[in-house]
C-alpha positions in Angstrom: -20.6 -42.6 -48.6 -17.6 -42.4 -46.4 -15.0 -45.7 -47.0 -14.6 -48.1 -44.5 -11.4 -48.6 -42.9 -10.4 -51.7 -44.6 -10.8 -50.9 -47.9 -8.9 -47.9 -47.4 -5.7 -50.5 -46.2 -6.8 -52.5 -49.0 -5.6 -49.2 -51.4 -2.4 -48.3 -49.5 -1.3 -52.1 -50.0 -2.4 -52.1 -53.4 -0.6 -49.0 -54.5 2.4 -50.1 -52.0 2.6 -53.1 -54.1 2.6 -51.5 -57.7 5.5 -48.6 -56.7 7.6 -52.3 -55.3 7.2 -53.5 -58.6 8.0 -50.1 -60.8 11.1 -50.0 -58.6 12.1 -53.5 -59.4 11.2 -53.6 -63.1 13.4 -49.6 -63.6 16.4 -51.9 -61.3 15.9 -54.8 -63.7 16.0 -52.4 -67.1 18.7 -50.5 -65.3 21.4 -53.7 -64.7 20.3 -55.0 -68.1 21.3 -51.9 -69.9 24.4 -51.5 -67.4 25.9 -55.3 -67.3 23.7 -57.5 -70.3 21.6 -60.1 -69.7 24.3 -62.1 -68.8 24.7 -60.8 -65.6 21.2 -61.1 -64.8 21.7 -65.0 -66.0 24.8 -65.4 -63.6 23.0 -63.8 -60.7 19.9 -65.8 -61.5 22.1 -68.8 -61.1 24.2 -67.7 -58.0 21.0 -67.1 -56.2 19.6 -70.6 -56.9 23.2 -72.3 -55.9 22.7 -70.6 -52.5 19.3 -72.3 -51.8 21.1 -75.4 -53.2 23.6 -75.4 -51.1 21.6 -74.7 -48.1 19.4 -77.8 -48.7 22.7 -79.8 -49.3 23.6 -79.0 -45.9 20.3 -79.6 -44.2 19.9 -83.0 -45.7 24.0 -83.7 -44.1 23.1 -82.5 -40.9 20.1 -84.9 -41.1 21.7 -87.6 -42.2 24.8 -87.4 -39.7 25.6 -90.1 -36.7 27.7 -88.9 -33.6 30.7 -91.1 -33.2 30.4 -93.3 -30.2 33.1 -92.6 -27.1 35.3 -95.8 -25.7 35.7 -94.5 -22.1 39.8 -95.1 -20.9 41.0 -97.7 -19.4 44.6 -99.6 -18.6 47.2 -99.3 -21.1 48.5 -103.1 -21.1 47.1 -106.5 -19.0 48.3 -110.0 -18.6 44.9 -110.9 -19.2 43.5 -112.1 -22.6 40.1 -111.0 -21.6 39.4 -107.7 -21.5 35.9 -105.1 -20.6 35.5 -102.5 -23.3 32.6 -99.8 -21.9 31.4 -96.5 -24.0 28.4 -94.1 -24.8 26.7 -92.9 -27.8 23.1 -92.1 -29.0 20.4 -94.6 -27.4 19.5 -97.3 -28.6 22.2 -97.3 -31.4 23.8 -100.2 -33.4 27.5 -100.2 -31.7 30.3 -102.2 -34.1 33.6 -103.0 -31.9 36.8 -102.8 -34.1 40.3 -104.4 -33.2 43.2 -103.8 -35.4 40.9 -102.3 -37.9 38.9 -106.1 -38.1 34.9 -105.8 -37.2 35.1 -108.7 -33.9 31.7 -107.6 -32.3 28.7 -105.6 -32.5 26.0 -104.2 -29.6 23.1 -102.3 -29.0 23.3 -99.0 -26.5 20.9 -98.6 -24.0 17.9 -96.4 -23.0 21.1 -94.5 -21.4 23.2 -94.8 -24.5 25.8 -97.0 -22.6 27.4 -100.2 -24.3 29.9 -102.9 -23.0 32.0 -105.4 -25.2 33.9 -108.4 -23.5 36.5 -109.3 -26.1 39.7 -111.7 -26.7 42.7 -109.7 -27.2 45.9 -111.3 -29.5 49.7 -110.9 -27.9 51.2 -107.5 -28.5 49.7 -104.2 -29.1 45.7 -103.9 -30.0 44.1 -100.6 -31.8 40.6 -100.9 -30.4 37.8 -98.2 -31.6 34.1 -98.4 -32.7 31.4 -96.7 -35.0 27.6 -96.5 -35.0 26.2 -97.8 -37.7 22.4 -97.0 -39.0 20.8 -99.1 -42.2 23.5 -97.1 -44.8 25.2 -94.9 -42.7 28.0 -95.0 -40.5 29.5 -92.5 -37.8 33.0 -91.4 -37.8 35.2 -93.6 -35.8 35.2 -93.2 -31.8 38.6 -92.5 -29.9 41.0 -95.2 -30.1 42.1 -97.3 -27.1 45.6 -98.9 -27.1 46.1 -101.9 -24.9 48.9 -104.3 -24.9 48.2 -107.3 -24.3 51.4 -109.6 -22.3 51.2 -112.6 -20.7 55.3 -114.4 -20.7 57.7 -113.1 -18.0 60.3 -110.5 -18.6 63.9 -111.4 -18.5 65.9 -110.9 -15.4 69.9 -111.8 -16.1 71.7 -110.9 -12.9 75.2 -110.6 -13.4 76.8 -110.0 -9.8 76.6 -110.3 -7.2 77.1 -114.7 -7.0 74.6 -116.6 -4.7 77.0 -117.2 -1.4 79.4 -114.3 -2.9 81.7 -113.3 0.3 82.5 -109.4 1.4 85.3 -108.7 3.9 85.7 -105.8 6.3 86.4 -103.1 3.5 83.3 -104.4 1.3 80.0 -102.7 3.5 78.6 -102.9 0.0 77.3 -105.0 -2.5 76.8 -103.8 -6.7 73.6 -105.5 -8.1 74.0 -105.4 -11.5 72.1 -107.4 -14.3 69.7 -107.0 -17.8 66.4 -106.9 -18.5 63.8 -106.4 -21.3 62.9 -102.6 -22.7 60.0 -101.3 -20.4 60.3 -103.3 -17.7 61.0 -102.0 -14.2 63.4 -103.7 -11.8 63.6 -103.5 -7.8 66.5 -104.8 -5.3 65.0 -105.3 -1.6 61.9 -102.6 -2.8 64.1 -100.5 -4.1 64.2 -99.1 -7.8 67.2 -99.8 -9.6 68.6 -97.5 -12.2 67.9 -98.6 -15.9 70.0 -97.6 -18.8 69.0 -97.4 -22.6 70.4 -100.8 -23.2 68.1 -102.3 -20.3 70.8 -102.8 -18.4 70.5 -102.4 -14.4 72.3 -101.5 -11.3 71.8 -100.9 -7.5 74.2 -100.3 -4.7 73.4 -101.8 -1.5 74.1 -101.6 2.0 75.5 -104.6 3.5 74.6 -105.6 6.7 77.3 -107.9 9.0 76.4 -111.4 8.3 74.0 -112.7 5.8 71.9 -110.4 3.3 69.1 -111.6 1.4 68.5 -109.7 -2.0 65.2 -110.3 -3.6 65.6 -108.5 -7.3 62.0 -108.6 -9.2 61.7 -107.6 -12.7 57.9 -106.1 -13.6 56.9 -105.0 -17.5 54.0 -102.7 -17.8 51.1 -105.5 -17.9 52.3 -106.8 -14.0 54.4 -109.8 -15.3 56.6 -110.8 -12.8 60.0 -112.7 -12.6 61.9 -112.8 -9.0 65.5 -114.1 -7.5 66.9 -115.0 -4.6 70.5 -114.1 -3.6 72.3 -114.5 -0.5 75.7 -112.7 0.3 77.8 -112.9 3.6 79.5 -109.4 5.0 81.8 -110.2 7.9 83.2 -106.9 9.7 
Protein backbone atom coordinates (compact mmCIF):
# COMPACT_ATOMS: atom_id res chain seq x y z
CA UNK A 1 0.00 0.00 0.00
CA UNK A 2 1.66 3.01 -1.24
CA UNK A 3 1.93 5.97 1.76
CA UNK A 4 0.11 8.93 1.56
CA UNK A 5 1.65 12.15 1.25
CA UNK A 6 1.27 13.39 4.70
CA UNK A 7 2.52 10.73 6.48
CA UNK A 8 5.46 10.70 4.49
CA UNK A 9 6.07 14.76 5.81
CA UNK A 10 5.08 13.47 8.99
CA UNK A 11 8.64 11.15 8.76
CA UNK A 12 10.87 13.83 7.26
CA UNK A 13 9.73 16.18 10.33
CA UNK A 14 10.10 13.45 12.70
CA UNK A 15 13.53 12.41 11.75
CA UNK A 16 14.34 16.31 11.12
CA UNK A 17 13.53 16.68 14.63
CA UNK A 18 15.61 13.82 16.22
CA UNK A 19 19.11 14.79 14.05
CA UNK A 20 18.25 18.76 15.79
CA UNK A 21 18.32 17.16 18.94
CA UNK A 22 21.58 14.68 18.46
CA UNK A 23 23.20 17.90 17.26
CA UNK A 24 22.25 19.81 20.33
CA UNK A 25 22.79 17.16 22.96
CA UNK A 26 26.87 16.17 21.09
CA UNK A 27 27.05 20.60 21.39
CA UNK A 28 25.92 20.33 24.95
CA UNK A 29 28.42 17.23 25.86
CA UNK A 30 30.94 19.02 23.78
CA UNK A 31 31.04 22.66 25.83
CA UNK A 32 30.65 20.62 29.01
CA UNK A 33 33.66 18.67 28.45
CA UNK A 34 35.44 21.95 26.85
CA UNK A 35 34.43 24.83 29.51
CA UNK A 36 32.59 22.77 32.83
CA UNK A 37 29.22 23.10 33.80
CA UNK A 38 29.93 26.39 34.87
CA UNK A 39 29.84 27.86 31.65
CA UNK A 40 26.77 26.32 30.72
CA UNK A 41 25.33 27.84 34.22
CA UNK A 42 26.68 31.44 33.21
CA UNK A 43 25.25 31.22 29.78
CA UNK A 44 22.01 29.76 31.16
CA UNK A 45 21.91 32.92 33.15
CA UNK A 46 23.04 35.52 30.53
CA UNK A 47 20.36 34.22 28.28
CA UNK A 48 17.66 34.66 30.91
CA UNK A 49 19.04 38.36 31.83
CA UNK A 50 18.47 39.26 28.15
CA UNK A 51 14.69 38.29 28.18
CA UNK A 52 14.77 40.21 31.56
CA UNK A 53 15.94 43.05 30.39
CA UNK A 54 13.82 43.15 27.45
CA UNK A 55 10.63 43.01 29.58
CA UNK A 56 12.27 45.79 31.84
CA UNK A 57 12.20 47.89 28.89
CA UNK A 58 8.83 47.10 27.51
CA UNK A 59 7.10 47.69 30.83
CA UNK A 60 9.31 51.55 30.72
CA UNK A 61 8.21 52.31 27.43
CA UNK A 62 4.61 51.52 28.72
CA UNK A 63 4.76 53.19 31.58
CA UNK A 64 6.35 56.58 30.03
CA UNK A 65 4.46 60.19 29.72
CA UNK A 66 5.73 62.75 27.05
CA UNK A 67 6.63 65.99 28.67
CA UNK A 68 4.17 68.66 27.86
CA UNK A 69 5.54 71.88 25.53
CA UNK A 70 4.94 75.62 26.96
CA UNK A 71 4.78 77.38 23.42
CA UNK A 72 7.12 80.91 23.61
CA UNK A 73 6.03 83.93 24.42
CA UNK A 74 7.44 87.62 25.70
CA UNK A 75 10.46 87.59 27.73
CA UNK A 76 9.30 90.42 30.44
CA UNK A 77 5.62 92.52 30.89
CA UNK A 78 4.49 95.24 33.07
CA UNK A 79 1.54 93.19 33.54
CA UNK A 80 0.97 90.89 36.69
CA UNK A 81 -1.30 88.79 34.64
CA UNK A 82 -0.04 86.71 32.30
CA UNK A 83 -1.55 83.71 29.43
CA UNK A 84 0.60 80.60 29.57
CA UNK A 85 -0.63 78.25 26.32
CA UNK A 86 0.99 74.55 25.48
CA UNK A 87 0.39 70.97 24.09
CA UNK A 88 0.72 67.53 25.21
CA UNK A 89 -1.08 64.14 24.98
CA UNK A 90 -5.08 64.63 25.07
CA UNK A 91 -6.91 64.71 27.50
CA UNK A 92 -3.93 64.82 30.08
CA UNK A 93 -3.69 66.07 33.63
CA UNK A 94 -1.44 69.43 33.06
CA UNK A 95 0.38 70.81 36.59
CA UNK A 96 1.74 74.60 36.00
CA UNK A 97 4.99 75.24 38.03
CA UNK A 98 6.43 78.82 38.93
CA UNK A 99 9.71 79.02 40.54
CA UNK A 100 9.63 75.34 41.12
CA UNK A 101 6.13 75.87 43.42
CA UNK A 102 2.93 73.73 41.97
CA UNK A 103 0.39 77.26 41.41
CA UNK A 104 -2.18 75.53 38.97
CA UNK A 105 -3.27 72.49 37.32
CA UNK A 106 -5.47 71.75 33.89
CA UNK A 107 -6.85 69.27 31.68
CA UNK A 108 -5.68 69.25 27.76
CA UNK A 109 -8.15 69.02 25.25
CA UNK A 110 -9.50 66.53 22.62
CA UNK A 111 -6.53 68.56 20.71
CA UNK A 112 -4.09 68.19 23.48
CA UNK A 113 -4.00 72.05 23.95
CA UNK A 114 -3.98 73.72 27.59
CA UNK A 115 -4.02 77.37 28.76
CA UNK A 116 -3.05 78.75 32.30
CA UNK A 117 -3.90 82.40 33.39
CA UNK A 118 -1.56 83.04 36.27
CA UNK A 119 -0.34 85.92 38.80
CA UNK A 120 3.31 86.49 38.31
CA UNK A 121 5.56 87.97 41.61
CA UNK A 122 8.18 91.13 40.76
CA UNK A 123 11.38 90.01 39.23
CA UNK A 124 12.35 87.02 37.27
CA UNK A 125 9.77 83.77 37.05
CA UNK A 126 10.98 80.11 35.99
CA UNK A 127 7.73 78.86 34.58
CA UNK A 128 7.47 74.99 33.20
CA UNK A 129 4.96 72.13 33.62
CA UNK A 130 4.55 68.20 33.76
CA UNK A 131 1.87 65.67 33.04
CA UNK A 132 0.94 63.82 35.65
CA UNK A 133 -1.08 60.31 35.45
CA UNK A 134 -2.33 58.43 38.96
CA UNK A 135 1.61 57.66 39.97
CA UNK A 136 3.44 58.82 37.32
CA UNK A 137 4.81 61.93 36.13
CA UNK A 138 6.42 63.22 32.71
CA UNK A 139 9.69 64.84 32.59
CA UNK A 140 9.50 68.55 32.94
CA UNK A 141 8.41 70.71 29.73
CA UNK A 142 10.66 73.58 28.41
CA UNK A 143 11.08 76.42 30.68
CA UNK A 144 9.72 79.84 30.01
CA UNK A 145 11.55 82.91 31.62
CA UNK A 146 9.49 86.05 32.09
CA UNK A 147 10.27 89.06 34.12
CA UNK A 148 7.84 90.47 35.53
CA UNK A 149 8.26 94.82 36.04
CA UNK A 150 5.91 97.15 36.78
CA UNK A 151 8.02 100.64 38.59
CA UNK A 152 9.67 103.03 36.17
CA UNK A 153 13.36 103.06 35.34
CA UNK A 154 15.53 105.84 36.37
CA UNK A 155 16.25 108.67 34.09
CA UNK A 156 19.06 111.27 35.83
CA UNK A 157 19.79 113.79 33.15
CA UNK A 158 22.86 115.59 33.92
CA UNK A 159 23.13 118.39 31.11
CA UNK A 160 21.89 119.99 29.35
CA UNK A 161 19.83 122.59 32.19
CA UNK A 162 16.12 123.36 31.34
CA UNK A 163 16.45 127.15 29.66
CA UNK A 164 20.38 126.23 29.28
CA UNK A 165 21.63 129.16 26.63
CA UNK A 166 23.99 128.30 23.37
CA UNK A 167 25.74 131.14 21.50
CA UNK A 168 26.89 131.37 17.90
CA UNK A 169 29.84 128.82 18.24
CA UNK A 170 27.52 126.21 20.28
CA UNK A 171 25.20 124.53 17.04
CA UNK A 172 25.18 121.64 19.50
CA UNK A 173 23.82 120.49 22.52
CA UNK A 174 25.57 117.10 24.77
CA UNK A 175 22.68 115.13 26.37
CA UNK A 176 24.16 113.36 28.89
CA UNK A 177 22.52 111.47 32.00
CA UNK A 178 22.14 107.76 33.90
CA UNK A 179 19.88 105.17 33.82
CA UNK A 180 19.13 101.59 35.18
CA UNK A 181 21.02 98.29 33.53
CA UNK A 182 18.85 97.20 30.56
CA UNK A 183 17.00 99.96 29.89
CA UNK A 184 17.05 101.79 26.60
CA UNK A 185 17.15 105.56 26.34
CA UNK A 186 16.05 107.94 23.33
CA UNK A 187 16.70 111.86 22.77
CA UNK A 188 14.05 113.44 20.10
CA UNK A 189 13.64 109.38 18.74
CA UNK A 190 16.94 108.91 18.68
CA UNK A 191 18.99 106.10 20.42
CA UNK A 192 21.50 107.34 22.74
CA UNK A 193 24.68 105.50 23.39
CA UNK A 194 24.81 103.46 26.68
CA UNK A 195 27.93 102.56 28.52
CA UNK A 196 28.58 99.63 31.03
CA UNK A 197 27.93 101.88 33.93
CA UNK A 198 24.36 102.80 32.41
CA UNK A 199 25.46 105.92 31.78
CA UNK A 200 24.14 107.85 28.50
CA UNK A 201 25.02 110.40 25.94
CA UNK A 202 23.62 112.00 22.64
CA UNK A 203 24.86 114.90 20.54
CA UNK A 204 22.38 117.00 19.00
CA UNK A 205 21.83 119.45 16.44
CA UNK A 206 20.73 122.68 17.52
CA UNK A 207 18.37 124.44 15.72
CA UNK A 208 18.38 128.69 15.98
CA UNK A 209 15.98 129.52 18.62
CA UNK A 210 14.24 127.15 20.90
CA UNK A 211 14.79 123.18 20.90
CA UNK A 212 12.64 120.95 22.72
CA UNK A 213 14.40 117.65 23.88
CA UNK A 214 12.05 114.84 24.93
CA UNK A 215 14.59 112.04 26.49
CA UNK A 216 12.49 108.68 27.37
CA UNK A 217 13.98 105.92 29.31
CA UNK A 218 12.23 102.25 28.39
CA UNK A 219 13.46 98.82 30.32
CA UNK A 220 12.64 95.65 28.61
CA UNK A 221 8.91 95.16 29.99
CA UNK A 222 7.77 98.84 28.22
CA UNK A 223 8.11 100.94 31.53
CA UNK A 224 8.42 104.25 30.66
CA UNK A 225 9.84 107.50 32.32
CA UNK A 226 9.98 110.86 29.97
CA UNK A 227 11.55 114.65 30.32
CA UNK A 228 11.08 117.70 28.96
CA UNK A 229 13.98 120.19 28.21
CA UNK A 230 14.07 123.37 26.50
CA UNK A 231 17.38 125.05 25.27
CA UNK A 232 17.77 128.34 23.32
CA UNK A 233 20.58 128.52 20.27
CA UNK A 234 20.91 132.09 18.92
CA UNK A 235 23.17 132.39 15.69
Amino acid sequence: MRRSRLTKRTERSTRKTIVLSIIGIVVILFLLLKFGLSFLIDFSLFISGSKNQQTTTNQNQINYIAAPVLDPTFSATNSASVTITGSADKNKNIYLYINNTQVDQTISNGKGKFTFVEDLSKGQNQISAKVKDNDKESDSSNTLTITYLNSQPKLDVSSPTDGQQYKKDQNTATVTGSTDPGVSVTVNGFWAQIDDANNFTYILTLTNGDNEIKIIATDQAGNKTEKDLKVNYSQ
